[in-house]
N, CA, C, O and CB atoms as a CASP TS submission, in Angstrom:
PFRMAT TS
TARGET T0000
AUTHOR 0000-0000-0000
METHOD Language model
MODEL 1
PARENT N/A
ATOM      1  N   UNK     1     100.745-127.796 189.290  1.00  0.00           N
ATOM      2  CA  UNK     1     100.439-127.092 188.046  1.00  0.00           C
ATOM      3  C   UNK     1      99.509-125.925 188.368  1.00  0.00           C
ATOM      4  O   UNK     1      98.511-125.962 189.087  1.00  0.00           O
ATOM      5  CB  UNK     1      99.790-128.054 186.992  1.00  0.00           C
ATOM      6  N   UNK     2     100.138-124.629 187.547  1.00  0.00           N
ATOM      7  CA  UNK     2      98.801-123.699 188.107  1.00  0.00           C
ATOM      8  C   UNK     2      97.600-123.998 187.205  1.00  0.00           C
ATOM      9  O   UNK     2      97.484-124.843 186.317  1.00  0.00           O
ATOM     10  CB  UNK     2      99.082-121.916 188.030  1.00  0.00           C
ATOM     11  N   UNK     3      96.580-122.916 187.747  1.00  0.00           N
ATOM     12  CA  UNK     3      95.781-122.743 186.967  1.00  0.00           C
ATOM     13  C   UNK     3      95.537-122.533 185.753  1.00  0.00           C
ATOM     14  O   UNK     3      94.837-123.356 185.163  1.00  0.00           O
ATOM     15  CB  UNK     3      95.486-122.304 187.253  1.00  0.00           C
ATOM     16  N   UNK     4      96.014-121.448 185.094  1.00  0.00           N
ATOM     17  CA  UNK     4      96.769-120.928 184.135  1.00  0.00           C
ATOM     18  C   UNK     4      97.300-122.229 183.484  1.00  0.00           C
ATOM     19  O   UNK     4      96.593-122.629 182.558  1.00  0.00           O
ATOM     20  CB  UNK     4      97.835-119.920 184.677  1.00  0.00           C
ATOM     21  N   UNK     5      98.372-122.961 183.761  1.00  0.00           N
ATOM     22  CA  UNK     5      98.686-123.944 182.766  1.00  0.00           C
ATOM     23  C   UNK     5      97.495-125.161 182.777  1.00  0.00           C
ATOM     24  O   UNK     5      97.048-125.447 181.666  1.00  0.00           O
ATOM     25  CB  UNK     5     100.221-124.533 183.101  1.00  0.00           C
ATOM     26  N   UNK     6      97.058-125.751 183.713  1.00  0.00           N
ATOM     27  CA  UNK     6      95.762-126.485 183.563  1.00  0.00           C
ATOM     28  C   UNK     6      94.797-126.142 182.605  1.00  0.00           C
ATOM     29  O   UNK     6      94.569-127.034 181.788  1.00  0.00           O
ATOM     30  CB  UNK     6      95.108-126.448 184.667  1.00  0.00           C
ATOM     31  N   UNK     7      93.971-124.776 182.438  1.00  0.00           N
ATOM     32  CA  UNK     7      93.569-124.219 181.636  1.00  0.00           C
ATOM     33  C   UNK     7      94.178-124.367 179.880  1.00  0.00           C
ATOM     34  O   UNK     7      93.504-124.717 178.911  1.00  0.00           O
ATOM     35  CB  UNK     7      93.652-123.127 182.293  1.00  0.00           C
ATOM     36  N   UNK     8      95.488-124.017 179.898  1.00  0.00           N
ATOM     37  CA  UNK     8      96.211-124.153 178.420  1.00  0.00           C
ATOM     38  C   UNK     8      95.998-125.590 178.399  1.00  0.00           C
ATOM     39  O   UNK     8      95.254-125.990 177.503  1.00  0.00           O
ATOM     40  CB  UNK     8      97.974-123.645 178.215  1.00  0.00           C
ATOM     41  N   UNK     9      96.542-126.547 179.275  1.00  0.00           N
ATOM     42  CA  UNK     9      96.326-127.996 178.563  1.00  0.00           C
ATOM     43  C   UNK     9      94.902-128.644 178.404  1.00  0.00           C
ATOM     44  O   UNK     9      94.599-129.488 177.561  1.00  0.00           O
ATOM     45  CB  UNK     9      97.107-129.040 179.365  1.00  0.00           C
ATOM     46  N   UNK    10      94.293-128.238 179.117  1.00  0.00           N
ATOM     47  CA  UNK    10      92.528-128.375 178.780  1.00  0.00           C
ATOM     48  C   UNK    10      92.123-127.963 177.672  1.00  0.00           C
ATOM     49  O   UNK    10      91.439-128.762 177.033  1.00  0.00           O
ATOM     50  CB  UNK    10      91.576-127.617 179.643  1.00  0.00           C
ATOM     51  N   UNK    11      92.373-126.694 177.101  1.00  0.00           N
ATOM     52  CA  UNK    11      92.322-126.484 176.110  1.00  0.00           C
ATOM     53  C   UNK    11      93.071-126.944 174.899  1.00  0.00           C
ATOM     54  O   UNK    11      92.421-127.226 173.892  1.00  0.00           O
ATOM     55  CB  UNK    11      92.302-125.648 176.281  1.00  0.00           C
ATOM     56  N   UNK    12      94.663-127.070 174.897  1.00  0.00           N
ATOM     57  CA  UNK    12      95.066-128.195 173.690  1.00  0.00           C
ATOM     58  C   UNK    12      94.746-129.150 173.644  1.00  0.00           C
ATOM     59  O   UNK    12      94.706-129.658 172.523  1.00  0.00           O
ATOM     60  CB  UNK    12      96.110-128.553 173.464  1.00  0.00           C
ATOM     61  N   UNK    13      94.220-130.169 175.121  1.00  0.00           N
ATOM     62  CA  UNK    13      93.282-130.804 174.484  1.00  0.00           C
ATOM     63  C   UNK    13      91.930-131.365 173.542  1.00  0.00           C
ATOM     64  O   UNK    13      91.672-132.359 172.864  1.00  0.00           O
ATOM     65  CB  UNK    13      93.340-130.847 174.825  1.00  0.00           C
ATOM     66  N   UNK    14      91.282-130.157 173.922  1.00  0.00           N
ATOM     67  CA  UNK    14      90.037-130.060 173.476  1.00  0.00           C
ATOM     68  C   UNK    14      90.549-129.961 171.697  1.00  0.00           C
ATOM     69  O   UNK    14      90.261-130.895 170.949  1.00  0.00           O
ATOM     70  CB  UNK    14      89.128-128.634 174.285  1.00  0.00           C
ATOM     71  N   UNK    15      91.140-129.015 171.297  1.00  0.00           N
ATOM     72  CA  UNK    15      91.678-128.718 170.152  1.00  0.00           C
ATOM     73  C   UNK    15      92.264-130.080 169.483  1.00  0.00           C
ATOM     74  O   UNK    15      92.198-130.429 168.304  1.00  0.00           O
ATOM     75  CB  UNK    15      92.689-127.632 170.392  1.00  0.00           C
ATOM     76  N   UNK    16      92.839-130.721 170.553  1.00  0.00           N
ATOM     77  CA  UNK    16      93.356-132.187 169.697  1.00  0.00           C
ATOM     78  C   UNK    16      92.121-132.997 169.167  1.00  0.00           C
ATOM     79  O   UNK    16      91.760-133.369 168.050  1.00  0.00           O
ATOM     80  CB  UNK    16      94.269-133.358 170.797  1.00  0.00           C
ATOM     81  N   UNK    17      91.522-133.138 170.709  1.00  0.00           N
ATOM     82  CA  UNK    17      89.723-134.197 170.272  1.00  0.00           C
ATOM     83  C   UNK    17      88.925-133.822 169.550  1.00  0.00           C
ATOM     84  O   UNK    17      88.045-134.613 169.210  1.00  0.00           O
ATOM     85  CB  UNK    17      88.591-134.446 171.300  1.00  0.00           C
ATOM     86  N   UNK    18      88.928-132.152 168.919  1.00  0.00           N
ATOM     87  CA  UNK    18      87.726-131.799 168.066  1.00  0.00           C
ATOM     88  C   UNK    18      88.884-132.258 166.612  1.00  0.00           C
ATOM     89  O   UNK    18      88.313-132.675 165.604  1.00  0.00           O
ATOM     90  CB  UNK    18      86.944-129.755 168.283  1.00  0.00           C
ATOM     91  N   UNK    19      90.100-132.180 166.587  1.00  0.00           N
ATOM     92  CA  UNK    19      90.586-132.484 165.576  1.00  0.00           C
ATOM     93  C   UNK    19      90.502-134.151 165.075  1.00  0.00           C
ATOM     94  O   UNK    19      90.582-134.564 163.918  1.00  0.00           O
ATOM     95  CB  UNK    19      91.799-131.947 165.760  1.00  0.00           C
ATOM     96  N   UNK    20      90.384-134.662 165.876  1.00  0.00           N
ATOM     97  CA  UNK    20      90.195-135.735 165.884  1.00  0.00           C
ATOM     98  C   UNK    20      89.056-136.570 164.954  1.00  0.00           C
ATOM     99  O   UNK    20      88.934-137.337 163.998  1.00  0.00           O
ATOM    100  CB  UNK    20      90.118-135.786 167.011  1.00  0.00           C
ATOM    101  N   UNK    21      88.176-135.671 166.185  1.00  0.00           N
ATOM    102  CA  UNK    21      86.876-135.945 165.428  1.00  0.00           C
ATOM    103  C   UNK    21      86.389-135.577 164.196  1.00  0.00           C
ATOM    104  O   UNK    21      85.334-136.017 163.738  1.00  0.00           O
ATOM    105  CB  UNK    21      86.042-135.581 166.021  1.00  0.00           C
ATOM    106  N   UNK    22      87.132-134.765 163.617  1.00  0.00           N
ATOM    107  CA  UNK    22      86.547-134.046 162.234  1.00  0.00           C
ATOM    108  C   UNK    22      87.142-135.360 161.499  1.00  0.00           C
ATOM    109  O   UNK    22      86.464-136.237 160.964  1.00  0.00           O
ATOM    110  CB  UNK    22      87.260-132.197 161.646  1.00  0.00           C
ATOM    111  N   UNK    23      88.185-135.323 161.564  1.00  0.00           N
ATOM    112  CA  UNK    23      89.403-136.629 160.581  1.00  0.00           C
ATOM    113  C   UNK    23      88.421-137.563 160.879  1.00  0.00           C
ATOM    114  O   UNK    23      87.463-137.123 160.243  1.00  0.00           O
ATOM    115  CB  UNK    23      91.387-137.218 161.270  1.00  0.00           C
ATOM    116  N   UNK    24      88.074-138.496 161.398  1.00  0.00           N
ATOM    117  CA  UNK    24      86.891-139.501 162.425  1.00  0.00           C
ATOM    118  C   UNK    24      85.728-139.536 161.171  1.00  0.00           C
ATOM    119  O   UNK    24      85.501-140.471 160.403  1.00  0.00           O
ATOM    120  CB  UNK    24      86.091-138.493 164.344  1.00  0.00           C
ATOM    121  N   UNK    25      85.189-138.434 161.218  1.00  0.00           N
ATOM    122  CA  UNK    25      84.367-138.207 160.430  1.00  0.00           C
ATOM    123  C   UNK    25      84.356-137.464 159.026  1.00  0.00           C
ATOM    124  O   UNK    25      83.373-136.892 158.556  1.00  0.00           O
ATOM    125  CB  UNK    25      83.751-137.812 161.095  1.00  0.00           C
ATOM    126  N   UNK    26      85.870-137.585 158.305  1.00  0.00           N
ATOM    127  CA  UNK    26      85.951-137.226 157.406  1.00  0.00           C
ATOM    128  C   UNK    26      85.571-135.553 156.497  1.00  0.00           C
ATOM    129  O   UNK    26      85.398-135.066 155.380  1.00  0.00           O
ATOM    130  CB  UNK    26      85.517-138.168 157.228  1.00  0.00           C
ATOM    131  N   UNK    27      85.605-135.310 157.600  1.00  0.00           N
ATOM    132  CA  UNK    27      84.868-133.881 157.588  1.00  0.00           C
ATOM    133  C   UNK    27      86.157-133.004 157.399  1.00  0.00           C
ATOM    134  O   UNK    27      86.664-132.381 158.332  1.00  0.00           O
ATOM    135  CB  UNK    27      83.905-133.454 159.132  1.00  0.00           C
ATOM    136  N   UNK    28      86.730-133.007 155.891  1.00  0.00           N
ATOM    137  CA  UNK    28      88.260-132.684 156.004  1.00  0.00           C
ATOM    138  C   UNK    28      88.075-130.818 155.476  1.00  0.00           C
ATOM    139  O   UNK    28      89.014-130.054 155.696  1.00  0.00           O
ATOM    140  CB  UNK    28      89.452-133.968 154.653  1.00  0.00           C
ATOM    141  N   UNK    29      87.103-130.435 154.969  1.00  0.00           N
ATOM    142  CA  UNK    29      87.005-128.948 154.755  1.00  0.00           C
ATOM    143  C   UNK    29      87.051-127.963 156.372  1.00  0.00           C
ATOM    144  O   UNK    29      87.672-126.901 156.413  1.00  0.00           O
ATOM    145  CB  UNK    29      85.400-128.724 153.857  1.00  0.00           C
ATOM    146  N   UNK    30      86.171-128.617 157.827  1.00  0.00           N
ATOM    147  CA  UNK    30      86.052-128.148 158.752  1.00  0.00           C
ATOM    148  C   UNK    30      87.410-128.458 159.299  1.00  0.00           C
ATOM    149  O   UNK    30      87.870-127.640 160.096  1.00  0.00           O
ATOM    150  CB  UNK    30      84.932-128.484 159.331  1.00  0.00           C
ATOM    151  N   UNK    31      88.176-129.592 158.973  1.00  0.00           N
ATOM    152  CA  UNK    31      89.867-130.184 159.817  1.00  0.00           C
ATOM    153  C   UNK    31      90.393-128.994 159.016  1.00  0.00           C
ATOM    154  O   UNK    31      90.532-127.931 159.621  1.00  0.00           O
ATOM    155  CB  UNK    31      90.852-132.213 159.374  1.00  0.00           C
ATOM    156  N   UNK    32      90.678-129.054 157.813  1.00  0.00           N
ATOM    157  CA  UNK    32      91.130-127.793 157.175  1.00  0.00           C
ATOM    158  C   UNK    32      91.297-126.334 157.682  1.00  0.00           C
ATOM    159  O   UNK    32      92.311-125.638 157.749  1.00  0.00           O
ATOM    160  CB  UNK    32      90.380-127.670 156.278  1.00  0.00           C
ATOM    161  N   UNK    33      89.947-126.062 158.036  1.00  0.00           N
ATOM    162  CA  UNK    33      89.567-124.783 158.605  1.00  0.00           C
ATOM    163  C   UNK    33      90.611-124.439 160.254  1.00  0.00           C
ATOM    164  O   UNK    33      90.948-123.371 160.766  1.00  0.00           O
ATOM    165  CB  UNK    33      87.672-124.953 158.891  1.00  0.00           C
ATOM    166  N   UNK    34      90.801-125.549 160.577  1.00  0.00           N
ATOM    167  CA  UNK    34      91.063-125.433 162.176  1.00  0.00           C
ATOM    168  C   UNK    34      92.737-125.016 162.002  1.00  0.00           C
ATOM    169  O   UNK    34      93.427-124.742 162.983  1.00  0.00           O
ATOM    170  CB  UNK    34      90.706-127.179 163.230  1.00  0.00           C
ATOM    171  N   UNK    35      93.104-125.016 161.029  1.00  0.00           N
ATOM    172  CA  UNK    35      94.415-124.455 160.597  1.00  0.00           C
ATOM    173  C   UNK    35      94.622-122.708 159.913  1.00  0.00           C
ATOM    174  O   UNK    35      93.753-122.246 159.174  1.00  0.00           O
ATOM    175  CB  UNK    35      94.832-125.551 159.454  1.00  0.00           C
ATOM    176  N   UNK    36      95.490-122.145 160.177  1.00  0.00           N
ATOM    177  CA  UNK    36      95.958-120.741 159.673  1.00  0.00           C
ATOM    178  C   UNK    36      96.277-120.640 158.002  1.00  0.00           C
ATOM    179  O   UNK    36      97.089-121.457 157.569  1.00  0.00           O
ATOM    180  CB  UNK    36      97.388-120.361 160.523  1.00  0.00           C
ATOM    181  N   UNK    37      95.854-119.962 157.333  1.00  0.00           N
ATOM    182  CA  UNK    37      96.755-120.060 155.829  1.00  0.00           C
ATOM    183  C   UNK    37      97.472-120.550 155.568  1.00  0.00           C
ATOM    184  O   UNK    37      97.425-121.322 154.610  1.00  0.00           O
ATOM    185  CB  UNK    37      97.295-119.359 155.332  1.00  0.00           C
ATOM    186  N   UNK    38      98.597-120.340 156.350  1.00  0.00           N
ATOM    187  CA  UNK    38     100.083-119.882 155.734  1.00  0.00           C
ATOM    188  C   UNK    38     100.434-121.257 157.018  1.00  0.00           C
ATOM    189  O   UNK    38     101.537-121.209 157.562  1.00  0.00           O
ATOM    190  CB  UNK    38     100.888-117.641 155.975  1.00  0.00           C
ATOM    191  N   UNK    39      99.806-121.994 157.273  1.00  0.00           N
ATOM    192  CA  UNK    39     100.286-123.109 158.199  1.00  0.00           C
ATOM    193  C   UNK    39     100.980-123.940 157.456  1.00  0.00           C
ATOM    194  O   UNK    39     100.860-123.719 156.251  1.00  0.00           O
ATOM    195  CB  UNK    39      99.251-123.875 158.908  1.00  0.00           C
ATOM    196  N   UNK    40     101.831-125.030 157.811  1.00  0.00           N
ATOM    197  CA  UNK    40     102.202-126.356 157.195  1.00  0.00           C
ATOM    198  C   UNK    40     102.008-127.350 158.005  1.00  0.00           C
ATOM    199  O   UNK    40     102.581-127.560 159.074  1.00  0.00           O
ATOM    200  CB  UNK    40     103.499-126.466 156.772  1.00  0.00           C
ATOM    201  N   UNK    41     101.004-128.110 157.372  1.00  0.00           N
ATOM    202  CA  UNK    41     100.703-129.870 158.027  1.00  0.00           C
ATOM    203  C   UNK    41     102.264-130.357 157.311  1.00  0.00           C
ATOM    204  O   UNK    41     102.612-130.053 156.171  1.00  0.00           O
ATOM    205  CB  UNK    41      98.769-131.077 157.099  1.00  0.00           C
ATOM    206  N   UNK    42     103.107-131.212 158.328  1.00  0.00           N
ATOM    207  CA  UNK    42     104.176-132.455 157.940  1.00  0.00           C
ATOM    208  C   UNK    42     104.138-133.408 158.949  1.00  0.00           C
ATOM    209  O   UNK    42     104.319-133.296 160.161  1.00  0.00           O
ATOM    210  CB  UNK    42     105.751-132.027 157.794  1.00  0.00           C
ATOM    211  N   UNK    43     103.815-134.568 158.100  1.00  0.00           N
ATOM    212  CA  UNK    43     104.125-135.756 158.602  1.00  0.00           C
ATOM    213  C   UNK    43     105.127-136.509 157.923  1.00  0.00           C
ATOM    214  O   UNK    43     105.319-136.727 156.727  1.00  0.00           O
ATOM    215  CB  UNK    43     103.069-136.441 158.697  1.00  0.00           C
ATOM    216  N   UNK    44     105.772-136.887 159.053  1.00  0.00           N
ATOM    217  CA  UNK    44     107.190-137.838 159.341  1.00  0.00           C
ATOM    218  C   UNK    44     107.089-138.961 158.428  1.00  0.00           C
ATOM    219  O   UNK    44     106.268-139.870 158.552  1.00  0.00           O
ATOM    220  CB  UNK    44     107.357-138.508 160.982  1.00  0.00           C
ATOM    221  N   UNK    45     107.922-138.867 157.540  1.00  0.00           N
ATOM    222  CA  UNK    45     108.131-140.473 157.324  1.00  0.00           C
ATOM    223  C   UNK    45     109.188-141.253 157.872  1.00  0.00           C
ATOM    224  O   UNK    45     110.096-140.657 158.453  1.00  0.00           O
ATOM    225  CB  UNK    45     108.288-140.763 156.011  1.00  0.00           C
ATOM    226  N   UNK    46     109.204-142.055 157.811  1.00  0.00           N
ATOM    227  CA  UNK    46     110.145-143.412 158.706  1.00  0.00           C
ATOM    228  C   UNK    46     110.991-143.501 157.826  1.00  0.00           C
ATOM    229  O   UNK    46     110.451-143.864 156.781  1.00  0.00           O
ATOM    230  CB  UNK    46     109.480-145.059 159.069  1.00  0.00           C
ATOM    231  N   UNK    47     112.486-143.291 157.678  1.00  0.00           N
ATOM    232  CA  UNK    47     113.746-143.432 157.211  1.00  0.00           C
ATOM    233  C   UNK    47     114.648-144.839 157.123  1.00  0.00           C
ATOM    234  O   UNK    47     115.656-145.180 156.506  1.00  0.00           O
ATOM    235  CB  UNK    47     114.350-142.571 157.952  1.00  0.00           C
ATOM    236  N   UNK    48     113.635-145.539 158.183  1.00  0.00           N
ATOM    237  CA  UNK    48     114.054-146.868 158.768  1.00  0.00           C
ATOM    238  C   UNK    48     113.398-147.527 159.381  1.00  0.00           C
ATOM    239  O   UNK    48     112.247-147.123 159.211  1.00  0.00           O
ATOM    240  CB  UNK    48     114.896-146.893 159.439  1.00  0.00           C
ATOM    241  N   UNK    49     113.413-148.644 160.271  1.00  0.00           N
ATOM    242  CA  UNK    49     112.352-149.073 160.847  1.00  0.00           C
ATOM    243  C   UNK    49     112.883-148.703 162.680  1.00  0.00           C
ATOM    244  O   UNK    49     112.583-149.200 163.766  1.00  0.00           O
ATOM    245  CB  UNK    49     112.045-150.827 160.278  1.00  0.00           C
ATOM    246  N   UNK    50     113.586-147.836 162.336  1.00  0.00           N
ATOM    247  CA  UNK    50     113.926-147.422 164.165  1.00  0.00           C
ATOM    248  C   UNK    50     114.044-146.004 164.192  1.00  0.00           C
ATOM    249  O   UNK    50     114.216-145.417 165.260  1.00  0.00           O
ATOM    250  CB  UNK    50     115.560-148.075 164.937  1.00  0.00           C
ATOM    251  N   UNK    51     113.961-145.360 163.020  1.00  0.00           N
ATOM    252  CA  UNK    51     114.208-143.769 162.804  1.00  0.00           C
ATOM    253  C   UNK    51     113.171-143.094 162.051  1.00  0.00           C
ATOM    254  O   UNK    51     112.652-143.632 161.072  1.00  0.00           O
ATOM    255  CB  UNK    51     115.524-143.470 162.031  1.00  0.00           C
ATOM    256  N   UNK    52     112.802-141.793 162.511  1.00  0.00           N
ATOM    257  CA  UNK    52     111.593-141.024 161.804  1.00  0.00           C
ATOM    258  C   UNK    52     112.548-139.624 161.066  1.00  0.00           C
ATOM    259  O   UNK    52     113.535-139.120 161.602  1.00  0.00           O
ATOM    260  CB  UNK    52     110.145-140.430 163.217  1.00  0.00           C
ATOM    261  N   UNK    53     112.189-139.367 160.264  1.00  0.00           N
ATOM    262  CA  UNK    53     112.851-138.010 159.541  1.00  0.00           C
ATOM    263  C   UNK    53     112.720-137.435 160.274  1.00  0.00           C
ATOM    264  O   UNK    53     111.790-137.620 161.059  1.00  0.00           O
ATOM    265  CB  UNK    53     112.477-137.323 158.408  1.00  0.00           C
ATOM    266  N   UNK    54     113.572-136.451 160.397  1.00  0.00           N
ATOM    267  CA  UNK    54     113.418-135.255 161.567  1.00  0.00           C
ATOM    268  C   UNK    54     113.423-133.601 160.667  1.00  0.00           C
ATOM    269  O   UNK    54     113.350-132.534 161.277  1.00  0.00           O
ATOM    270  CB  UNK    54     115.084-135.392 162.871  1.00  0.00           C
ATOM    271  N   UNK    55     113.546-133.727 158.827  1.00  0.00           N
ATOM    272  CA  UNK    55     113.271-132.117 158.907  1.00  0.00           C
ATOM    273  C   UNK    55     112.275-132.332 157.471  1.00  0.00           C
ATOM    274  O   UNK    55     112.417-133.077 156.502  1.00  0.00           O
ATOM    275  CB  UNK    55     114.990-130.809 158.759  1.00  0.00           C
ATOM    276  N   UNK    56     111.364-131.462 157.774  1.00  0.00           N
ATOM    277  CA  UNK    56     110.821-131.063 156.261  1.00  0.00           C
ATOM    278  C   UNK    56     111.173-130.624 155.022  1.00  0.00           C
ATOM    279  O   UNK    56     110.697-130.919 153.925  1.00  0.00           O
ATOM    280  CB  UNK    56     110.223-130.373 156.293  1.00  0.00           C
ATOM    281  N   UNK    57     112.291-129.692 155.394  1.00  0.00           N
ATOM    282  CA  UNK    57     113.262-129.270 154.151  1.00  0.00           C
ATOM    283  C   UNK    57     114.284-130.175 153.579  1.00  0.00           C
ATOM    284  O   UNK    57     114.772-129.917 152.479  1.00  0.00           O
ATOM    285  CB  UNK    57     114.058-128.124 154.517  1.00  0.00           C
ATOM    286  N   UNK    58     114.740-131.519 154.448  1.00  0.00           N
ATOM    287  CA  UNK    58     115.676-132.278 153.722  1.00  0.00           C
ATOM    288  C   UNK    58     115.137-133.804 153.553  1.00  0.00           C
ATOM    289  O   UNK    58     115.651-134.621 152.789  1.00  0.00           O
ATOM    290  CB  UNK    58     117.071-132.204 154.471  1.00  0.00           C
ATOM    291  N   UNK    59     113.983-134.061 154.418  1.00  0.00           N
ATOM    292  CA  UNK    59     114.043-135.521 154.163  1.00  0.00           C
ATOM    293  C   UNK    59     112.375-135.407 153.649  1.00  0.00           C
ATOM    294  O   UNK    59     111.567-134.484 153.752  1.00  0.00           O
ATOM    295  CB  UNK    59     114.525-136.678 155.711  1.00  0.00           C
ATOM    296  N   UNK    60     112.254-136.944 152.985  1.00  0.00           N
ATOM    297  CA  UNK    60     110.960-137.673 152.281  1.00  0.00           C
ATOM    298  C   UNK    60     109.944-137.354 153.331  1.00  0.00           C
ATOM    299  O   UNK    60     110.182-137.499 154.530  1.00  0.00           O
ATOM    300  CB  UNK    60     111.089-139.467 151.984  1.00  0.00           C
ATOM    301  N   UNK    61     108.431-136.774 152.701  1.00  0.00           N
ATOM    302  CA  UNK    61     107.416-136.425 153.713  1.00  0.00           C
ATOM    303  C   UNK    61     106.317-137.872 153.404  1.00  0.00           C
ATOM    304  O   UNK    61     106.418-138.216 152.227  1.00  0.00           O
ATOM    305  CB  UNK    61     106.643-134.614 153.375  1.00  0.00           C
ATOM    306  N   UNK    62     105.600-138.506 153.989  1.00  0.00           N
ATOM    307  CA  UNK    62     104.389-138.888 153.304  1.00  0.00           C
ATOM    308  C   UNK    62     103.781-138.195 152.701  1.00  0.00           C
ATOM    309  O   UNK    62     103.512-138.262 151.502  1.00  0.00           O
ATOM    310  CB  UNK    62     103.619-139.297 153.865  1.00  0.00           C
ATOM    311  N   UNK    63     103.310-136.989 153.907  1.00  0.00           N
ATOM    312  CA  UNK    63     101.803-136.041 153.339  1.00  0.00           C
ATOM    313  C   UNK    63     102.808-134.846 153.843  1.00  0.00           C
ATOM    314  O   UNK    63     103.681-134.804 154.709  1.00  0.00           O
ATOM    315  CB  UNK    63      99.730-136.259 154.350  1.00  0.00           C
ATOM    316  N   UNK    64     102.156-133.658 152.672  1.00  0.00           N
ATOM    317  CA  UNK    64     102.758-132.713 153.061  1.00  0.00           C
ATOM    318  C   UNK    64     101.462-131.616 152.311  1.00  0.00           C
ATOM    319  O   UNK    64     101.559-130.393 152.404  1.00  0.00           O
ATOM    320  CB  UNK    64     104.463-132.739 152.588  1.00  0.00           C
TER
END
């Protein structure tokens, strides 16, 4: 792996664990913040107990 990509995944990490931690600590105005405007949070709902939805525009979201 170069440098260059070591660097990018060090950093999406970091971005995952501070996200983490805000949710962790309920701190949902700063989790908020760590997103763009015009972003969309979707989470998957389960269609079945062996299958996850696979689109936002056609199937049931939990949270959207």
């Amino acid at each position: 792996m170069s440098d260059v990509a070591m660097e990018v995944a060090f950093a999406a990490c970091n971005v995952v664990a501070r996200e983490a931690l805000l949710l962790d600590a309920q701190r949902w105005d700063d989790w908020l913040a760590l997103y763009a405007d015009d972003a969309r949070f979707w989470l998957p709902a389960w269609t079945d107990d062996q299958r996850c939805a696979a689109s936002p525009e056609r199937e049931l979201s939990l949270i959207y």
